[in-house]
C-alpha positions in Angstrom: -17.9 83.2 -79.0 -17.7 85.0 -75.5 -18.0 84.1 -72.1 -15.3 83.1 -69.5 -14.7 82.1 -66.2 -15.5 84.2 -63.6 -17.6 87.0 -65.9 -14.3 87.4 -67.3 -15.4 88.5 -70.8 -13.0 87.0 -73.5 -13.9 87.3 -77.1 -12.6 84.5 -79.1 -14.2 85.2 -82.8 -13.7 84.2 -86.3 -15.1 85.3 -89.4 -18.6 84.8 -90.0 -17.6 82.5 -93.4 -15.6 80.1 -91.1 -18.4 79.5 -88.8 -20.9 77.9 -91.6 -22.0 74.6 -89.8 -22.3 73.1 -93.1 -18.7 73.3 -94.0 -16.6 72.4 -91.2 -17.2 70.5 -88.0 -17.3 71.8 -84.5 -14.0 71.0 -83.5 -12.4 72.4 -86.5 -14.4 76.1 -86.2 -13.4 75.9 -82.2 -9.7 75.3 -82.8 -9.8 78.0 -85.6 -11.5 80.7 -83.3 -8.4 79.5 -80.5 -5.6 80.1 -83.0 -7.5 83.6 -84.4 -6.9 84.6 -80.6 -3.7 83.3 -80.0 -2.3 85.0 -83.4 -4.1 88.2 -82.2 -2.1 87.9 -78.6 1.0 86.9 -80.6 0.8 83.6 -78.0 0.7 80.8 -80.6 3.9 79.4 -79.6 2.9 79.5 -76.1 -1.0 78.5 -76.4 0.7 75.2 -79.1 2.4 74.2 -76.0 -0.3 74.0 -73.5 -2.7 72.7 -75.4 -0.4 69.7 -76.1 -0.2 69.6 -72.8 -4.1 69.3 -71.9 -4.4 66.6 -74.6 -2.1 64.8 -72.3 -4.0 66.0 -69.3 -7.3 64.4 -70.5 -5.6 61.5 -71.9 -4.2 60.7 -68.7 -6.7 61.6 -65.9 -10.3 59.2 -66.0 -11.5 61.5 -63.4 -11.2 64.9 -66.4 -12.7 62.7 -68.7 -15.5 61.8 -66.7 -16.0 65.4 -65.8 -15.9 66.6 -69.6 -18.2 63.7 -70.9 -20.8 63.4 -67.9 -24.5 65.3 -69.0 -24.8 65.5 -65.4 -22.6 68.0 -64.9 -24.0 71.8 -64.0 -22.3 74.3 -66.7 -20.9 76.4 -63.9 -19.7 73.6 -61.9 -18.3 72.2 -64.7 -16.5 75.5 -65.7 -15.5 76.0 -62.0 -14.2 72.9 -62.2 -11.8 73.4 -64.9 -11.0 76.0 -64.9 -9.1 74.9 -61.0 -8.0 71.8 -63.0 -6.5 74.4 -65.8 -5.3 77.0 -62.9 -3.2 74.0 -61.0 -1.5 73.2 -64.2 -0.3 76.5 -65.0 -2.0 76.9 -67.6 -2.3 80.4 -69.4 -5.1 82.9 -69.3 -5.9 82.4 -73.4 -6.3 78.9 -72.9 -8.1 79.0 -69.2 -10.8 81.7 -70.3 -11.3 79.6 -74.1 -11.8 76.8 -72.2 -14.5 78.4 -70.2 -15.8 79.3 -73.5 -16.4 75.7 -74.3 -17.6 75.1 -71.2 -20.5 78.1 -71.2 -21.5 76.6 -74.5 -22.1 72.9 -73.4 -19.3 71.8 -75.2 -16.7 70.2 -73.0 -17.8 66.6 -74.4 -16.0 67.8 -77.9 -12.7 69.0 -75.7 -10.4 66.8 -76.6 -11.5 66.5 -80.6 -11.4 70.8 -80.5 -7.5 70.1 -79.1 -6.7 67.5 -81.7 -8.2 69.9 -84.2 -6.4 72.3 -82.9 -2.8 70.5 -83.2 -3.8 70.0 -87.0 -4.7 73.3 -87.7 -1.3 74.2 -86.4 0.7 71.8 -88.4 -1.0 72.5 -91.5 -0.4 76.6 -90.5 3.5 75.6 -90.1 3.9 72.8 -93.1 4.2 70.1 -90.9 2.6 66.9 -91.9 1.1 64.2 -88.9 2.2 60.6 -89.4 0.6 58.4 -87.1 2.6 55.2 -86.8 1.5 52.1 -84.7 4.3 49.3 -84.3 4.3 46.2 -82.5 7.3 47.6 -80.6 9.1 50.9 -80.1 11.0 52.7 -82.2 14.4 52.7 -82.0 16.3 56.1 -83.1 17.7 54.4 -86.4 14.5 53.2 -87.1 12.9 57.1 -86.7 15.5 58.2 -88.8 15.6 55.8 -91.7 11.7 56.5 -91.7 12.0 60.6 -92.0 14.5 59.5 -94.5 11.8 57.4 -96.5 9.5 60.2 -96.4 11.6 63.1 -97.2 12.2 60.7 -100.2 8.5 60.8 -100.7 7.9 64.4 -100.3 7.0 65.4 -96.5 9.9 66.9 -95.5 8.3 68.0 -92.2 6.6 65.5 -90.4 5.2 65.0 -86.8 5.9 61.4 -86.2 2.7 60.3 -83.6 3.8 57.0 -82.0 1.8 54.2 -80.9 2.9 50.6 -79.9 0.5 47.6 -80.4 1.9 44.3 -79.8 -0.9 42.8 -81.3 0.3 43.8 -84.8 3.0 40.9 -83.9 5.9 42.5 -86.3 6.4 45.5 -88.8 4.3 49.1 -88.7 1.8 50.4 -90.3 1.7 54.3 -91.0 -1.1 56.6 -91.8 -0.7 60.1 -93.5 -4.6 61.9 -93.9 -6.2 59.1 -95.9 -3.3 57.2 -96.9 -2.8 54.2 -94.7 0.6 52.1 -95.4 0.3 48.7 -93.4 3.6 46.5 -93.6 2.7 44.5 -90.6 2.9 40.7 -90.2 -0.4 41.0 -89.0 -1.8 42.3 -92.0 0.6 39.7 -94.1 -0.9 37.2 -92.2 -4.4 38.4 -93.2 -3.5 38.5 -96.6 -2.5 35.0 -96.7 -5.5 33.5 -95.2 -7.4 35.1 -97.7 -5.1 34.5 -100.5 -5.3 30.7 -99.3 -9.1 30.7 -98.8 -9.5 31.9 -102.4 -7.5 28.9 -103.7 -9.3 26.3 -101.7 
């Protein structure tokens, strides 16, 4: 992949056995080309950071996602567009001119899945394992550390607890590792009764 903002030419490549459509999604092959060129530029530290930071961004700002999911949208202007949004921010040249890479390829609708790819990739690269956990309130500190306790017990002794709170789950968590889903919420409970008690009627 080349191409970046302002005719800078930036090449962000991978090997050609990574790139098979057949075997790996889009985001995945994007984030892989992003971390080739931020190992290359000994910036993966630095490139982590900020692209943490634009998941944020975009998670935060109606008016980004609109830009990065609207057809509409010329390339260039599009580009231009981010790439001021990116320049404001502070963020770095790797990530500005791959960004414009994804934007020269009409791919800005897939931002946001290439930067959760891309955190992935990096946990995976470092041993970490994500944990996503959803609880009907917040987590208090005892509670974070009594759960890295349980799964350290369980064999992830590096894990990047990802927080969400949804008061419609009433009571308890529930907490998803890859495919494993562990649900210990009174919601579910509740589920499981009304089916338990629909079975017996």
């Amino acid at each position: 992949m080349r191409v970046a903002p302002g005719g800078t030419e930036a090449a962000i490549s991978t090997p050609t056995s990574t790139l098979d459509p057949a075997s790996d999604g889009l985001a995945e092959r994007y984030a892989r080309a992003l971390y080739a060129l931020a190992d290359e530029r000994r910036e993966v530290d630095a490139v982590a950071d900020q692209i943490a930071s634009l998941g944020r961004l975009i998670d935060e700002s109606a008016d980004l996602r609109r830009l990065l999911a609207s057809p509409l949208v010329d390339i260039r202007e599009g580009a231009k567009a981010l790439d001021a949004v990116l320049a404001a921010q502070g963020f770095g040249k790797t990530v500005t001119d791959f960004a414009g890479v994804v934007a020269a390829n009409r791919r800005l609708p897939e931002l946001r899945r290439i930067v959760s790819a891309f955190a992935a990739l990096l946990a995976a690269r470092r041993g970490v394992v994500a944990a996503d956990v959803t609880s009907a309130f917040p987590l208090t500190d005892l509670q974070r550390t009594q759960l890295r306790a349980r799964l350290t017990e369980a064999g992830y002794s590096k894990v990047d607890l990802r927080e969400t709170v949804d008061p419609a789950l009433l009571g308890g968590l529930s907490l998803r590792i890859g495919a494993r889903l562990y649900d210990a919420t009174i919601r579910s409970r509740l589920q499981r009764l009304q089916h338990a008690m629909k079975g017996a009627a």
